[in-house]
C-alpha positions as CSV (number, residue, x, y, z in Angstrom):
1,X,-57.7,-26.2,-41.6
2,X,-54.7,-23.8,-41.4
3,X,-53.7,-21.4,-44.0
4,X,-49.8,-21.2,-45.3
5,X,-48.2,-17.5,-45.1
6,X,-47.9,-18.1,-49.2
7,X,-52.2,-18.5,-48.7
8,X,-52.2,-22.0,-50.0
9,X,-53.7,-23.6,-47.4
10,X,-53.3,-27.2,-45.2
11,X,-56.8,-28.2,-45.3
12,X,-56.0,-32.4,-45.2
13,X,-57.4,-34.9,-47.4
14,X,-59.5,-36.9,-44.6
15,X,-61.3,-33.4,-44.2
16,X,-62.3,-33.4,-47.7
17,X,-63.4,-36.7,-47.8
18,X,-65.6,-36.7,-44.9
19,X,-67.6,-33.5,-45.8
20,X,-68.0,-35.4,-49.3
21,X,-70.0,-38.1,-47.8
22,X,-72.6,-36.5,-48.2
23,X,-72.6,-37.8,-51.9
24,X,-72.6,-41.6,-51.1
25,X,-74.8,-43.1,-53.1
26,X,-75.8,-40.0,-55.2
27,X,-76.5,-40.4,-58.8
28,X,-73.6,-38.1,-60.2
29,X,-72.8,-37.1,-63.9
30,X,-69.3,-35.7,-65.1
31,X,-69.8,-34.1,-68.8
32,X,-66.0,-34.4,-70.1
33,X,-65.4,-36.3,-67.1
34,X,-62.2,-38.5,-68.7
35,X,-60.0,-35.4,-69.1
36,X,-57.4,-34.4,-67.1
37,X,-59.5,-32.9,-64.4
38,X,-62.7,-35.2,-64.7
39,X,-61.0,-38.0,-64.4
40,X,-59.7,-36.6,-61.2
41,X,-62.8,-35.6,-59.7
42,X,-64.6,-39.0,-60.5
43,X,-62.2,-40.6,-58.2
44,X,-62.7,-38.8,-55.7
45,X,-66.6,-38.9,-56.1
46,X,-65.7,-42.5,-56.4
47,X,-64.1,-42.5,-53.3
48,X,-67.3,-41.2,-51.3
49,X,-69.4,-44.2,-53.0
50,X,-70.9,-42.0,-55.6
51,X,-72.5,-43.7,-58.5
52,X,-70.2,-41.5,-61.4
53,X,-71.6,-41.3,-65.5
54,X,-69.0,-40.3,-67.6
55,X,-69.9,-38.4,-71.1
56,X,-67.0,-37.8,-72.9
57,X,-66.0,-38.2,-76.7
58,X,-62.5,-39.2,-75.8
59,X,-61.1,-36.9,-78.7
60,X,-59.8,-33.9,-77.1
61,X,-56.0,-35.4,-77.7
62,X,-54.9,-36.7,-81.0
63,X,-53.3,-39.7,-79.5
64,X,-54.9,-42.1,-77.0
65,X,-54.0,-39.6,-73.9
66,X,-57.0,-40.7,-71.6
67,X,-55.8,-43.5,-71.2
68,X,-52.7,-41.7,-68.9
69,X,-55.9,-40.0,-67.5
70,X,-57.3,-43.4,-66.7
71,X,-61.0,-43.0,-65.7
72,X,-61.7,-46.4,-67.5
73,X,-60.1,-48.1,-64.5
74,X,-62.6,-45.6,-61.3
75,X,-65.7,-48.2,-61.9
76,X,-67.3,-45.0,-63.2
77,X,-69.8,-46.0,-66.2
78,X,-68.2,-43.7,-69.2
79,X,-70.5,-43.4,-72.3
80,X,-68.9,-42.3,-75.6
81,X,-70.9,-39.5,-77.3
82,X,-71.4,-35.8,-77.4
83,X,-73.1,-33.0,-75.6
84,X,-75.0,-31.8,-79.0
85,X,-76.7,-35.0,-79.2
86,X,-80.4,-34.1,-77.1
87,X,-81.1,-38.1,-76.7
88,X,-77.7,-39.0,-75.2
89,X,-77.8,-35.8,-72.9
90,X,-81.2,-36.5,-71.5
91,X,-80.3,-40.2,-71.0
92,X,-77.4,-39.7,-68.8
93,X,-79.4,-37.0,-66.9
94,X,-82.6,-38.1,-66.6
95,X,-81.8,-40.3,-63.7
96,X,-78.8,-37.9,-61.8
97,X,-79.0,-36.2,-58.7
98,X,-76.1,-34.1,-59.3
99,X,-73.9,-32.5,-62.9
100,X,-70.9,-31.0,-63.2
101,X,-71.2,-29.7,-66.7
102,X,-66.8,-29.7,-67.4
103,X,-67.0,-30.5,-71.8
104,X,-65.9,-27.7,-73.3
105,X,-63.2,-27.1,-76.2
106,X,-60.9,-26.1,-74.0
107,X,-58.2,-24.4,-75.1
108,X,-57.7,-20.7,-76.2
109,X,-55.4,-20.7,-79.6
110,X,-57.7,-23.9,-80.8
111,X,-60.9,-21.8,-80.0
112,X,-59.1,-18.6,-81.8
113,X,-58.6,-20.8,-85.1
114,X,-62.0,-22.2,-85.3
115,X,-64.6,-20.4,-83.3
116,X,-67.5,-22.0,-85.4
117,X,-66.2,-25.7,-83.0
118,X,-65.9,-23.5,-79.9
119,X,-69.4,-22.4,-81.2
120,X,-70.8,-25.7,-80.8
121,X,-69.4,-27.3,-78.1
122,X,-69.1,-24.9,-75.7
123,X,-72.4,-22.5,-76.9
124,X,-74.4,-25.2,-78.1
125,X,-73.6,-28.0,-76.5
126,X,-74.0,-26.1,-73.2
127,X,-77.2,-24.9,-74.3
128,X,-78.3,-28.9,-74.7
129,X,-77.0,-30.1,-71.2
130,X,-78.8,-26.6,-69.2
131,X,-82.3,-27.5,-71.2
132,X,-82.0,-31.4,-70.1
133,X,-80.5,-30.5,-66.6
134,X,-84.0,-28.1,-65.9
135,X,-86.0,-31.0,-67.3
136,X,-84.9,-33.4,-65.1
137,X,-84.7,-33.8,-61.1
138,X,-81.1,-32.9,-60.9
139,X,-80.5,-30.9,-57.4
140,X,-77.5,-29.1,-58.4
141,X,-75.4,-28.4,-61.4
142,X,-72.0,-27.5,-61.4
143,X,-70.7,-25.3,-64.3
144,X,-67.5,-25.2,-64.7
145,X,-66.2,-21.7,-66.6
146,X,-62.4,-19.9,-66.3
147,X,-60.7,-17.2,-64.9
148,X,-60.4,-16.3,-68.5
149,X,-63.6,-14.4,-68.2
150,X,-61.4,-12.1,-66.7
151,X,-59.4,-11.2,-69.8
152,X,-56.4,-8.6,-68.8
153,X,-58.5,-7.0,-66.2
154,X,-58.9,-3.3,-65.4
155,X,-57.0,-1.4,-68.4
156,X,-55.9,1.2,-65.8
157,X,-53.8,-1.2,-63.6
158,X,-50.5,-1.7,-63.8
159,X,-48.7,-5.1,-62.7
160,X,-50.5,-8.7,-61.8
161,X,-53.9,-8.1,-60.7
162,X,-55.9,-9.9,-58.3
163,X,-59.5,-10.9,-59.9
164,X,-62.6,-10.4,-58.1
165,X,-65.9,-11.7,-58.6
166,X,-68.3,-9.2,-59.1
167,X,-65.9,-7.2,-61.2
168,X,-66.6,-6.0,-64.9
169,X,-65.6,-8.8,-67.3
170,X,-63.7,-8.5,-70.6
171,X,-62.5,-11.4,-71.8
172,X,-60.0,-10.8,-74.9
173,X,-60.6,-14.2,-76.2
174,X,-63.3,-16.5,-78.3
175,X,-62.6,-19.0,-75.7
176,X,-63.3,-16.6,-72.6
177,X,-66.5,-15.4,-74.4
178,X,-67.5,-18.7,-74.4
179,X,-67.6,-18.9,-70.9
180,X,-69.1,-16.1,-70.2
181,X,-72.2,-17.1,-72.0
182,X,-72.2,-20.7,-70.8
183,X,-72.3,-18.6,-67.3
184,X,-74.7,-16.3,-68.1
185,X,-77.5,-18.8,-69.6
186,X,-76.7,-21.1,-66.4
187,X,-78.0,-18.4,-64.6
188,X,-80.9,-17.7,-66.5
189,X,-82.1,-21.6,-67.4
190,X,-81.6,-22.6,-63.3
191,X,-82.2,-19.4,-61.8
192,X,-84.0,-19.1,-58.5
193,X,-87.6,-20.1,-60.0
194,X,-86.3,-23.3,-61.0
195,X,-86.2,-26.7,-59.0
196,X,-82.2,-27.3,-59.8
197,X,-79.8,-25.6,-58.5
198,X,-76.3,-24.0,-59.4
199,X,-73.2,-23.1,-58.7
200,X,-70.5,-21.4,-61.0
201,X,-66.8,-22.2,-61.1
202,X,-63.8,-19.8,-62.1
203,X,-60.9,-22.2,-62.7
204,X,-57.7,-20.5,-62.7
205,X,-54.9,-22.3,-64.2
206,X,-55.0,-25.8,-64.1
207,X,-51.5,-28.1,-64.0
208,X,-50.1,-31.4,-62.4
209,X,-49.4,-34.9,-63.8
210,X,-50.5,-36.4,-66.0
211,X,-51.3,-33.3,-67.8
212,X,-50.0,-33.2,-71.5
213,X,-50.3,-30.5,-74.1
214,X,-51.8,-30.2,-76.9
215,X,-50.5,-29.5,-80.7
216,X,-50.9,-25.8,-81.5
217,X,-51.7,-24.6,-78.0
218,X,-50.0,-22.2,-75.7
219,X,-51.9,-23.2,-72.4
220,X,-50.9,-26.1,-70.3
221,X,-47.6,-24.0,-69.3
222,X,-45.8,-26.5,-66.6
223,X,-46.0,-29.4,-69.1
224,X,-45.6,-27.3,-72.0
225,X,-42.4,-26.2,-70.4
226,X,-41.3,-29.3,-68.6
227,X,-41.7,-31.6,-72.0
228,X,-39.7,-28.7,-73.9
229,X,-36.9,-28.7,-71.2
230,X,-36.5,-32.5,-71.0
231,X,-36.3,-32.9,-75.0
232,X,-33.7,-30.6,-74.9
233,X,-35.7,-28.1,-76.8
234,X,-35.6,-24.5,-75.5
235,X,-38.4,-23.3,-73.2
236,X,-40.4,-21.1,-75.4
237,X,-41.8,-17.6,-73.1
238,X,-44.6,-16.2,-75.0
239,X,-44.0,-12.2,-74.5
240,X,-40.8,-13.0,-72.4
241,X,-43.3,-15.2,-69.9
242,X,-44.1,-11.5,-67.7
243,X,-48.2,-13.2,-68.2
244,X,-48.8,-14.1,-64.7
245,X,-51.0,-17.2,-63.7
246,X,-52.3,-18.2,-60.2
247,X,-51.5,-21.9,-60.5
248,X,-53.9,-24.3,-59.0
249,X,-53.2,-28.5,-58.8
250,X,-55.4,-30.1,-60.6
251,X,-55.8,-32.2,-57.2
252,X,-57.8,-28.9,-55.6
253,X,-59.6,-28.2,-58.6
254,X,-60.8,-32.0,-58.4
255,X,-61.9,-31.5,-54.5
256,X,-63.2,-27.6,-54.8
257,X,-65.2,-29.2,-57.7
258,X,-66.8,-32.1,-55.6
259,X,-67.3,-29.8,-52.8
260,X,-69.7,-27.1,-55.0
261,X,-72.0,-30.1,-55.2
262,X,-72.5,-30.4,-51.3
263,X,-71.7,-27.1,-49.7
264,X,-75.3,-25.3,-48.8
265,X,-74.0,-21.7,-49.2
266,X,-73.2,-22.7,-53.2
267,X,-76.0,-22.5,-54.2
268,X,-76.6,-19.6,-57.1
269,X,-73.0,-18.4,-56.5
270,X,-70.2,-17.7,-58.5
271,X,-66.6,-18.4,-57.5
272,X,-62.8,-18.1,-57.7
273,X,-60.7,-21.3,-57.8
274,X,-57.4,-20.5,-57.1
275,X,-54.6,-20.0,-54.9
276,X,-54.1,-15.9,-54.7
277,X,-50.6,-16.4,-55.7
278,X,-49.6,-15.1,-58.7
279,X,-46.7,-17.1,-60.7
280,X,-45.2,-15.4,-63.8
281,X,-44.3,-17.7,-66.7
282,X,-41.2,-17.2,-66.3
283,X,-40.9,-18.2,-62.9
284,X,-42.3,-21.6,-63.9
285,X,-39.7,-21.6,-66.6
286,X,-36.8,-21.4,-63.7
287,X,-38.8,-23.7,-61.0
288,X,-38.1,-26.6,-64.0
289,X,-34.8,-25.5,-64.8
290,X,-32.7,-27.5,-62.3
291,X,-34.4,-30.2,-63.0
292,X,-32.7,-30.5,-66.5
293,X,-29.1,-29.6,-67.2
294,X,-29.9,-29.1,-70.8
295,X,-32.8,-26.3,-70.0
296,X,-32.9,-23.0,-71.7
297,X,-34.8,-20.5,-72.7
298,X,-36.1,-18.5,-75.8
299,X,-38.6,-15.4,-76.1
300,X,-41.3,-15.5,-78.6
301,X,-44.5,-13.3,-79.3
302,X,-47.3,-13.7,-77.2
303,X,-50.4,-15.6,-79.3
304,X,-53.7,-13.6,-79.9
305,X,-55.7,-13.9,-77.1
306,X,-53.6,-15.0,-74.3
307,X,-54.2,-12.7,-71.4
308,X,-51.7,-10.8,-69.1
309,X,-53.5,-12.7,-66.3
310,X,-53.8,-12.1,-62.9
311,X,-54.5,-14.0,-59.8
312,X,-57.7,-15.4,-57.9
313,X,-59.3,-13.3,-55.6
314,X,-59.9,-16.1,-52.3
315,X,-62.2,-14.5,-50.0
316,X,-65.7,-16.1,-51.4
317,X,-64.2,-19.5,-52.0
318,X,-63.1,-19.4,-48.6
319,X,-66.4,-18.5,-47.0
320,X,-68.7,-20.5,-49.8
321,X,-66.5,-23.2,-50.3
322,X,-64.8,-23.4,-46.8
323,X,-61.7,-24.4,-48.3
324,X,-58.7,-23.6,-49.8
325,X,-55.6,-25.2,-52.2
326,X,-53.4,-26.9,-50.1
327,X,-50.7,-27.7,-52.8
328,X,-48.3,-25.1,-53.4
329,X,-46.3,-24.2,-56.5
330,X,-42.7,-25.3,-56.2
331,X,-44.2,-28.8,-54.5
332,X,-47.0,-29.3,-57.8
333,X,-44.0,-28.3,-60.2
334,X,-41.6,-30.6,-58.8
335,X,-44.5,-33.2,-58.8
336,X,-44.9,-33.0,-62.6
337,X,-41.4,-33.2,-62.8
338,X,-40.6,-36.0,-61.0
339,X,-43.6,-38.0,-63.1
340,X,-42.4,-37.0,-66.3
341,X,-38.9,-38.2,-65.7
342,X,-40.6,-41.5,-64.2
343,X,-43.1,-41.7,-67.7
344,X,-40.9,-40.5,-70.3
345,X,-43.5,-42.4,-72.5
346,X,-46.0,-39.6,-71.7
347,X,-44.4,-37.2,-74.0
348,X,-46.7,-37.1,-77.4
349,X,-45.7,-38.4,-80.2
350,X,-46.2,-35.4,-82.5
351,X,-44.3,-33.5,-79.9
352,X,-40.9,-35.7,-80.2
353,X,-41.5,-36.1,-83.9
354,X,-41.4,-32.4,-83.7
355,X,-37.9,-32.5,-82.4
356,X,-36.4,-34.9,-85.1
């Protein structure tokens, strides 16, 4: 593997794949595995002969969006219920060697209107899949939490700031607390006296096709941008767009995922996802811009609890992990791009109702 001067690095496919052999036949269970990035990561797990249960309740998007997602089609067996219900949890589990526990309510202006649903899916809910994961034979669990933990970061810097691991936490959102505590009780339910191990994940921000946003949210930035530039709408910059983001493909999230389930020095450890890049808003805003001769932009308040941001420190996932992103920005942009223009059909409905 090389590393970019940009610090994304070149680390190929056929690399990945071989050191995920390790999983072939391995009993593996993906808890909102038929979003965006679970449907992702069970292809690839599919790919290294993995034997993939899906839980999902396929209503995270109010029109039929997994099906752009397409996990029905990985020969993954998806079951339809929620992490809440004990009986469907311990089914799936009972018989898995590995979880990657990715269900959450996942979005920070949905979790700021109604905290008591962020409550149970991502308190609760997590609470249910930790007792059942303990109770079973799993090896390891994967949790899967966000960089939102983070919230702005040390009060007393000034500018983007690069996030560090074993730094103090204040998250400025429900959403982010959420995470913290699904963190936290990971740690104490599989702790070191306990058979099953774990290892914690800090997703930075996640884009690439066939991401789509969602009504009401502010997250999702490249297509939330992209969509409003090709509908001739103006690109909306929350703030002005000075929040900065370390943008990570959702093609490396899927492969740093499968990877915590194999690497040895995982185990108990808690780690960045990113590129150590930082992107502003903005900057997204004028990567798309070319693309669409109609493109302009607008400045709007920034939304309660959307964090200043910062980007990913990269030391630990490159020693832990032994790996780093190997798509860069401008490429992953123009990829989106270049698939929306191709699937102008992926554009929501209640988005281009919206517009007329």
């Amino acid at each position: 593997m090389s590393e970019t001067a940009n610090g994304v690095g070149t680390q190929s496919q056929e690399a990945v794949a071989k050191r995920l052999e390790k999983l072939r036949d391995a009993r593996v269970v993906v808890t909102g595995g038929a979003g965006l990035v679970g449907s992702r990561l069970v292809a690839l797990l599919r790919a290294s002969a993995a034997e993939v249960t899906v839980l999902d309740r396929l209503d995270a998007y109010p029109e039929s969006a997994h099906s752009l997602f397409g996990v029905e089609t990985l020969g993954a067996d998806v079951v339809v219920g929620d992490i809440c219900d004990r009986d469907t949890v311990r089914r799936v589990v009972s018989n898995a060697d590995y979880v990657v526990h990715a269900a959450a309510y996942a979005d920070v202006a949905a979790c700021t209107r109604r905290p008591d649903i962020a409550f149970r899916a991502n308190v609760q809910g997590t609470q249910v899949v930790l007792e059942e994961t303990a109770a079973s034979a799993v090896r390891r669990l994967v949790l899967v939490s966000s960089a939102a933990v983070y919230g702005d970061g040390d009060p007393g810097v000034r500018g983007p700031q690069e996030f560090r691991e074993e730094q103090q936490l204040l998250p400025v959102s429900v959403y982010a607390n959420s995470k913290l505590w699904a963190e936290h009780q990971t740690r104490l339910l599989l702790g070191s006296a306990q058979s099953t191990e774990y290892a914690v994940l800090r997703y930075f921000s996640v884009y690439g096709d066939p991401q789509i946003p969602k009504p009401g949210s502010h997250s999702w930035m490249v297509a939330w941008l992209s969509m409003q530039a090709r509908l001739g709408r103006p690109m909306q910059l929350n703030g002005g767009g000075v929040q900065v983001r370390d943008l990570v493909h959702v093609e490396d999230i899927a492969a740093a995922t499968a990877l915590a389930l194999v690497e040895e020095k995982m185990a108990g450890q808690t780690v960045n996802v990113g590129t150590g890049v930082p992107t502003s808003v903005r900057e997204v805003g004028e990567l798309i811009a070319p693309h669409f001769p109609r493109s302009h932009f607008i400045t709007t308040p920034r939304p309660e609890g959307d964090p200043l941001g910062g980007f990913a420190a990269t030391e630990r996932c490159r020693e832990l992990l032994r790996w780093t992103p190997r798509i860069a920005v401008r490429e992953g942009v123009e990829r989106y791009v270049r698939w929306l223009t191709a699937t102008p059909e992926a554009v929501p409905g209640w988005l281009t109702g919206a517009v007329a």
